[in-house]
N, C-alpha and C positions, 0 to 999 in steps of 0.2 A: 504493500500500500504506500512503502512511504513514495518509492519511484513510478508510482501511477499515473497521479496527473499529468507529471513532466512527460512523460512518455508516451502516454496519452494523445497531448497536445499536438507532441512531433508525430505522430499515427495521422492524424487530423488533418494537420500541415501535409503531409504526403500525400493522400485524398485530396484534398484541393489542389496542391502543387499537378496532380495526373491527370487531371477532369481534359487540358488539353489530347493528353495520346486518348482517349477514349474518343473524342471529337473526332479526333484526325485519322484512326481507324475507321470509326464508322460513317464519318461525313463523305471522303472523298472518291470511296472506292470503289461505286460505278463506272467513273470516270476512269482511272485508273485499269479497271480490267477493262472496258470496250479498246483502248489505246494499243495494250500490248497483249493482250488475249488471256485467253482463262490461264491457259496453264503455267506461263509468267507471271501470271497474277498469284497462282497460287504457291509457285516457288519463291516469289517478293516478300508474300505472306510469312512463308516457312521459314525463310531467312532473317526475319524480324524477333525471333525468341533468340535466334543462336546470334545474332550482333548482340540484340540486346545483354545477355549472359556476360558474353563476352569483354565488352565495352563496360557491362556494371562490375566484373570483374575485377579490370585495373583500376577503372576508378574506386575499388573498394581495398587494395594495396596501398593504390599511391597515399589514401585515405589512412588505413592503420600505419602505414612507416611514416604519417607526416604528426601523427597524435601522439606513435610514442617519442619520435623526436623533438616533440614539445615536452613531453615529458617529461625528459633526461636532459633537456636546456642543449639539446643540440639546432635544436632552430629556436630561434628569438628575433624579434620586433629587428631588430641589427643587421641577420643576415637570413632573413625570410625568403631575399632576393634570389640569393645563391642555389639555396632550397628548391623554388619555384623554378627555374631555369632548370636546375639538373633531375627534376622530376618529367617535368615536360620534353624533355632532352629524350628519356624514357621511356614518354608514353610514344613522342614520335616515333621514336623506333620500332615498338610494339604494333602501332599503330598500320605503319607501313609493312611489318612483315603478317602478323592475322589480318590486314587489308588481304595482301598477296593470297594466305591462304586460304578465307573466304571466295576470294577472287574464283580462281582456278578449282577449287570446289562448285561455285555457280557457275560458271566455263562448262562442266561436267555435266551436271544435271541440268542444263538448261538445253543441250543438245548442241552443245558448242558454239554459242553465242558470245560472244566477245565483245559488245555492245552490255548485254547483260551483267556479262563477270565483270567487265570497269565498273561499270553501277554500284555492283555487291560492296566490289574495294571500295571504290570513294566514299560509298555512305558508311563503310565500319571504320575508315582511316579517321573521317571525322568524327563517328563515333567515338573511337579510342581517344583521340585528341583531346574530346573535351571532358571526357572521364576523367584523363588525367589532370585536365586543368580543373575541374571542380572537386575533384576528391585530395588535390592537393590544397587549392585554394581553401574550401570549405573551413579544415580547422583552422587555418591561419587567421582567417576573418574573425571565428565564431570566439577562438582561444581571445586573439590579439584586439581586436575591435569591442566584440560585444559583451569578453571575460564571462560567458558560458562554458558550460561542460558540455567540449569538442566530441564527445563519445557518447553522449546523447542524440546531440542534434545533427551529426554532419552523415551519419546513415539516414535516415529517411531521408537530408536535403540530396545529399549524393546522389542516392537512387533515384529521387522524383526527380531532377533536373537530368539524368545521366538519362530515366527513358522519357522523356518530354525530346532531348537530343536524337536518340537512338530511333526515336519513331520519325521524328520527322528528317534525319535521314535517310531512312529505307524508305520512307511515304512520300515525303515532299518534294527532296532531293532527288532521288530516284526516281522520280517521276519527271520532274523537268528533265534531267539528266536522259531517259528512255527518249525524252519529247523531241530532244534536242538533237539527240544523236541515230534517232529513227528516220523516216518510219518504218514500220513495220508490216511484213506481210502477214495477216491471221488467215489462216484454215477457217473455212466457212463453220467447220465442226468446231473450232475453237474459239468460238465468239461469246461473246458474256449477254447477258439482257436478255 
């Protein structure tokens, strides 16, 4: 009881923080499968758990090694900067290579599309990207700014902002991205509507 309400609260905050990926699932996605047909639609779909995962993932590392580095007074208000760079330094790299491997994963299963597999990458590179800059940033802010307990609040903020990101990469992005770099022939069989 005594870590209820606080807890609570942040549970709350994540529900509202999400009520966007809920939108963005279910608002655009007509649209979205008549453009590039059912069965990319439904591999975009499938590929939205495993960025997401993934992407919540790092952002959930960068997230524990930046708390207990506050911890241990190995990051401080002084050299946050340092911190900040050499974490994102990290996520780019990660970034770029589960981009790659995603990639070449939807390369495969999309029947060798190549148009597609760039998609998969760029929307999980920027996924990763900002995982790591929100799960790094988060406790810096929450410790250094707002002198809360960073291990309360920066999981649910993490995750609600990291898939608010991670949707509307594979949704948003991915879709201009398809729009742009299309069009696309559909199979009369594989039409959506």
């Amino acid at each position: 009881s005594r870590a209820f309400p606080e807890r609570f609260i942040t549970l709350i905050v994540t529900l509202i923080i999400e009520i966007p990926v809920l939108l963005m699932i279910s608002g655009g996605s007509d649209r979205l499968c008549k453009e590039v047909g059912r069965t990319k639609y439904q591999l975009l779909m499938a590929f939205l758990p495993l960025s997401s995962a993934i992407s919540g993932n790092v952002g959930l590392q960068c997230n524990a090694l930046t708390i207990r580095a506050i911890s241990h007074i190995h990051v401080t208000t002084e050299n946050y900067f340092v911190w900040l760079r050499t974490e994102l330094g990290s996520s780019f790299m990660l970034g770029l290579s589960m981009g790659s491997v995603l990639g070449i994963v939807a390369y495969h299963a999309s029947g060798n599309d190549i148009i597609f597999a760039f998609t998969i990458f760029v929307a999980q590179f920027v996924s990763i990207l900002t995982a790591g800059l929100t799960g790094t940033f988060a406790p810096l802010i929450i410790t250094f700014l707002f002198h809360r307990d960073s291990g309360k609040w920066c999981g649910p903020l993490e995750t609600a902002i990291q898939d608010i990101v991670g949707s509307f990469s594979m949704m948003i992005l991915s879709y201009r991205l398809l729009i742009l770099l299309g069009p696309f022939e559909i199979d009369p069989k594989d039409t959506c509507g």
